[in-house]
C-alpha positions, 0 to 999 in steps of 0.5 A: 575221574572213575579211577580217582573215584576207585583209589579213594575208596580203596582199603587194602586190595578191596575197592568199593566202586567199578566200571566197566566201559566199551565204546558208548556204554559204561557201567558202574558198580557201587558197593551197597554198604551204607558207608559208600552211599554217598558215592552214588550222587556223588558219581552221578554228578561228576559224571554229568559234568565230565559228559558236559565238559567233553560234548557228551548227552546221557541217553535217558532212556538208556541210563538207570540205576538198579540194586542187584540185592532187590532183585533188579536187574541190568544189561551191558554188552549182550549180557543181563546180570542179576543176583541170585544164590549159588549152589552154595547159597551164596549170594553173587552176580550172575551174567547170561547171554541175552536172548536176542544173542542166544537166537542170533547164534542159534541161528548161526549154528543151524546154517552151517549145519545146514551147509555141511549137510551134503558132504560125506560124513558131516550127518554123523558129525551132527548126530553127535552134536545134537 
């Protein structure tokens, strides 16, 4: 239905709607130009009825819909994702570890520095990363 949905409102190589799926999760992007406002019912719906059709509930609690452009922002895999200005001033989409991730390998870092601490020259390999 998505890759449907993707091809009818493809124009030359550009396409107007995208998602992403991982086991359970699944996001969408709609672009925000006012010609493709219709999409976002528009998917909302078929995807309910697909989700019915094949036994599947929407976790509401999970589910939102955000606008990137008003600073809104949304997670997926481990990663927030926002919009925000390059060097450039551009405005693009950025993603960055979430902080839980970024503790968990933290953590993961520091045990094995700590198991290698007794061996022979794994301090000055330390040094160097620190």
């Amino acid at each position: 239905m998505l890759e449907r949905a993707k091809e009818v409102t493809r124009i030359g190589q550009y396409t107007y709607i995208e998602y992403a799926r991982f086991a359970d999760d699944l996001v969408v992007l709609i672009d925000k130009y006012h010609k493709w406002n219709w999409l976002i019912p528009a998917v909302n719906q078929w995807l309910q009825e697909e989700f019915v059709k094949i036994g599947v509930e929407i976790n509401q609690d999970k589910t939102k819909m955000v606008n990137l452009e008003e600073g809104e922002h949304f997670s997926f895999l481990g990663f927030d994702f926002c919009q925000r200005k390059n060097w450039k001033g551009k405005e693009v989409v950025t993603f960055t570890p979430k902080r839980k991730a970024k503790t968990d390998l933290m953590l993961k870092i520091k045990k094995i520095f700590r198991q290698k601490r007794s061996q022979p020259g794994s301090l000055n390999a330390c040094k160097i990363l620190l």
